[in-house]
N, C-alpha and C positions, 0 to 999 in steps of 0.2 A: 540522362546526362548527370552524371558527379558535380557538384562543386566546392569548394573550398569555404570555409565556415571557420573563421578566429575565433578563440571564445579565451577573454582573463577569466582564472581564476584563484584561489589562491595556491598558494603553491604546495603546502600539505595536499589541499583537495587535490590537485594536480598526482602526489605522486601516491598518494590513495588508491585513485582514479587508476591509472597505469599498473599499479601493482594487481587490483583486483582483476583488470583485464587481462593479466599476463595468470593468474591463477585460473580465469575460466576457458581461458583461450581465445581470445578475440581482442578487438583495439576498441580505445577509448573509443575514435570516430563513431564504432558499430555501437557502443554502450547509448553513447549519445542518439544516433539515427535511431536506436531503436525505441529509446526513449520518447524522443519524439517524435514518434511513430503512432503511440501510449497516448500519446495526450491527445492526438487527433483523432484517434477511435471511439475514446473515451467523452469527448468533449460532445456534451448534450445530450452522451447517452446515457442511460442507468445499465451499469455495468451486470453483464448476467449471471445470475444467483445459481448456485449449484442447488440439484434437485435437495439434496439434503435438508440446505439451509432454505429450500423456498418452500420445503413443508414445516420447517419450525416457526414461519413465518406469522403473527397473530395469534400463536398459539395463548398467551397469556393473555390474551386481549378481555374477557371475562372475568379477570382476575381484580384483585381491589388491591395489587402490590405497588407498591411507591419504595421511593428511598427510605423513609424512615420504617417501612418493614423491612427493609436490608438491616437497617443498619440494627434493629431487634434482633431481628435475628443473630447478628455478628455478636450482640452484645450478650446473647442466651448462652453462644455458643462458647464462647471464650471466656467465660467466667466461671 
């Protein structure tokens, strides 16, 4: 069953909102439901990592890299 949902916002955000809808083809309402659709999937879970990125996962974990060997590094590089 549908129901009805007010929501302020401002009014830029408003016709932002509208305009992008009307560029992907759909309405705000579905931007919205869909959105909040997202937060209840997402809510408690750890979102699923593409194989990719779950095999780079720990990859540098043996490593002794920290911030300030970035930032040597950045400073080798550009000078």
């Amino acid at each position: 069953m549908r129901q009805r949902l007010t929501l302020r916002m401002d009014r830029e955000l408003v016709r932002r909102a509208k305009a992008y809808a009307q560029r992907t083809g759909t309405s705000v309402s579905a931007l919205v439901a869909d959105y909040f659709a997202l937060l209840d999937e997402s809510d408690g879970h750890e979102e699923e990592l593409s194989p990719t990125v779950r095999s780079l996962v720990g990859i540098l974990s043996d490593t002794k890299l920290d911030e300030e060997s970035y930032r040597e590094h950045l400073a080798e590089r550009h000078s």
